[in-house]
N, C-alpha and C positions, 0 to 999 in steps of 0.2 A: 593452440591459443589463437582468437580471432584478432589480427592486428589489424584490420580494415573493417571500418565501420561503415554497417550497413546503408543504402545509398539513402533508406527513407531517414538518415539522419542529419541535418545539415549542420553546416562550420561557421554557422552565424556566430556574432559574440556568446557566450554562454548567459542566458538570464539570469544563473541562478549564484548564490553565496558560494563562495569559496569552501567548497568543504560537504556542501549540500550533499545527501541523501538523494536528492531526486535526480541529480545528474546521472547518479549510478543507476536508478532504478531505470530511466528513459532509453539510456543507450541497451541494457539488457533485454529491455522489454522489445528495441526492432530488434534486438540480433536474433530474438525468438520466433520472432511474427517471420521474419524472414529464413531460418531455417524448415520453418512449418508452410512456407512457401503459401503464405495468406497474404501477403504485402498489399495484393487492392481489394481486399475482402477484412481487412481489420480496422473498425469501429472502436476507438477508445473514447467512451467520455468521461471527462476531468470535470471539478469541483471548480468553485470562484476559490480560490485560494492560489500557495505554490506550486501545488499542481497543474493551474492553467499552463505555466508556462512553459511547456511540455509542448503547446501548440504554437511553440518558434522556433522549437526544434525537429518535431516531428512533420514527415509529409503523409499524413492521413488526414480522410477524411475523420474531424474531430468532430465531437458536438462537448460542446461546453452549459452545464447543468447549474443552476442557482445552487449556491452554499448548503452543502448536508443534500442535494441529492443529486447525484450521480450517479446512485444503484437503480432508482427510480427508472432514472431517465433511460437508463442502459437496458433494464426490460421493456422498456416503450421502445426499444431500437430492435434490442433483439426478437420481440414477439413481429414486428412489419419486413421485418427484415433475416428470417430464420436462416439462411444459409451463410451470413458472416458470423465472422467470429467480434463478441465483442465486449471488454471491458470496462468495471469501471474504475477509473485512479484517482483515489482522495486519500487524504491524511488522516488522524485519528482523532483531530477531532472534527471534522465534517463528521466522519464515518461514528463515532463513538459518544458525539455529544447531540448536536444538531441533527442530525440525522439519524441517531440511537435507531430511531422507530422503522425507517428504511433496511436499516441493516438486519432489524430481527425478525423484521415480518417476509421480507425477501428467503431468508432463510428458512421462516418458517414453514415458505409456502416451495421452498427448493427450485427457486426459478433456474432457469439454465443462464447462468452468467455468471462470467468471473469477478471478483473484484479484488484488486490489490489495495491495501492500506498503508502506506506508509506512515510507519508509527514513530513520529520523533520526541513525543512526549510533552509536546508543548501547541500554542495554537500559533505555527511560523507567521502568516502573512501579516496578520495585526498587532504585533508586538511582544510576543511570545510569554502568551497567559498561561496559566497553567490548566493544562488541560487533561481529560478526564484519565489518561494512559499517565501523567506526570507522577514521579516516582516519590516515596516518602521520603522527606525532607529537603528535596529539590528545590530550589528557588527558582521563581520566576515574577515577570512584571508583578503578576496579582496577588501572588505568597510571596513578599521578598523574606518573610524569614523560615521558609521553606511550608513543606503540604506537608501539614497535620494531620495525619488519620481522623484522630478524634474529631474533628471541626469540619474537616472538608472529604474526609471518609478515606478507603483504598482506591489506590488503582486500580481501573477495569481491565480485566482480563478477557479479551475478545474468546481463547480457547475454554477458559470454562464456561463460558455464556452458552457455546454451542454446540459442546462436547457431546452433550445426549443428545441432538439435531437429527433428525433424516435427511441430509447433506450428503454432496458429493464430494465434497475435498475440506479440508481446514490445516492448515498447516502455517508456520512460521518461522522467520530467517531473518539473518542480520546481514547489513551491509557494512559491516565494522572491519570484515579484511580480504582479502582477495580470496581463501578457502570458502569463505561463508557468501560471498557472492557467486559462486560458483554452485554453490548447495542452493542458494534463493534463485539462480535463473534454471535448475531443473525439476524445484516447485510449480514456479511460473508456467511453464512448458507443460507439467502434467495438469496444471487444472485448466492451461488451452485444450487439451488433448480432449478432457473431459467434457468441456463445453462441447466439441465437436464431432463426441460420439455422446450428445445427448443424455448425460448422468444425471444435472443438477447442478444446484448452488454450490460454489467453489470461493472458499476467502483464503489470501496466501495474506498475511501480515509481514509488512518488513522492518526491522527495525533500525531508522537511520539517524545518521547526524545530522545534529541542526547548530554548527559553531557558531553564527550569528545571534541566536538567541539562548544559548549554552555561555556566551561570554569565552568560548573557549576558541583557541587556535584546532583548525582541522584536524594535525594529530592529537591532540590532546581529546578529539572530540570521540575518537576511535577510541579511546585508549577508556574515555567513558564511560561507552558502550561495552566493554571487554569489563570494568571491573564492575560499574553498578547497575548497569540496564542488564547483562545477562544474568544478572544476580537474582534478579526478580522475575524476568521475562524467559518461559523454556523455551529451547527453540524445538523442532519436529515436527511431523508429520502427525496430525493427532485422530483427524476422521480422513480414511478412504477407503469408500464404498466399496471399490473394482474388488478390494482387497479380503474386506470383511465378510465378501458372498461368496 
């Protein structure tokens, strides 16, 4: 067990909610970079969202990407810049709504770059609308009486979008309790790997809490994730190339 967090992470206040998803994803995401022993060679760029705030805790060089692309901008780093390693970190709906077209055409074309999504099923920074990952009958700001199939459709499933892909990695994880965080930072790790032996497009999905705009207490927000997000969302391993050749 890692008790000392990595140095690229500082002890400033925390920006984020109580309870937040992406505190878990940030601190995972150095303790990896720094295993993999990449710490001045790792490029993350983040989304205008909760995501940005990733660059008040982290000490990398960031680049920060307009709303929905991130993936974009992350192949403009990674093609000038081929020897770091570098991802991109947005939410689902940057990654799923506004940026739908980034995400499928990147994979289409198997660029080498990682992207993590944090999927909390809502759009956090603007008042938590319901967004394209929000599950049937969830409320939120824009459905207070919950997402109707019929009227506003299913939830998008990132893994069967790209299930049949020529892709290097696809895979998904929850950050709902210390086993499944532990399963999502050696996701993370294999589609760094991937990137930097050259495979291709790699998407790790995570699926986190968002108490703030869940209206729920942080355990309550786990507890969730645990009865109705894993209900709908599988977690695994669903495309790896290294594997299937």
């Amino acid at each position: 067990m890692r008790l000392k967090a990595p140095e690229t992470i500082t002890f400033a206040p925390t920006p984020f909610c109580p309870g937040c998803g992406h505190g878990i994803a940030s601190r995972m995401i150095a303790e990896i970079v720094e295993e993999l022993h990449m710490r001045e060679d790792f490029i993350p760029v983040v989304d205008v969202a909760c995501g940005a705030l990733t660059m008040d805790i982290w000490r990398y060089d960031t680049v920060m990407a307009a709303h929905g692309r991130p993936i974009d901008a992350a192949i403009g780093v990674k093609k000038v810049r081929k020897d770091k390693l570098v991802a991109a970190y947005l939410g689902d709906g940057a990654a799923y709504a506004i940026g739908m077209s980034e995400t499928m055409h990147a994979a289409l074309r198997n660029d080498n770059i990682v992207v993590i999504v944090v999927n909390n099923g809502v759009f956090g920074m603007t008042g938590g609308q319901m967004a394209p990952t929000t599950l049937p009958g969830q409320k939120t700001t824009s459905s207070p009486k919950g997402r109707d199939p019929k009227k506003q459709g299913n939830p998008f499933d990132v893994t069967k979008a790209l299930k049949e892909m020529e892709i290097a990695y696809l895979a998904r994880a929850s950050l709902g309790s210390p086993k499944a965080v532990i399963k999502a930072s050696s996701y993370i790790k294999k589609a760094f790997k991937k990137q930097m032996n050259k495979e291709g497009f790699c998407l790790v999905e995570l699926l986190a809490p968002c108490p703030t705009n869940w209206g729920l207490s942080p355990v309550e927000s786990l507890e969730h994730i645990k009865k109705d997000t894993l209900s709908y969302y599988q977690l695994g391993e669903f495309i790896d190339k290294k594997e299937e050749c």
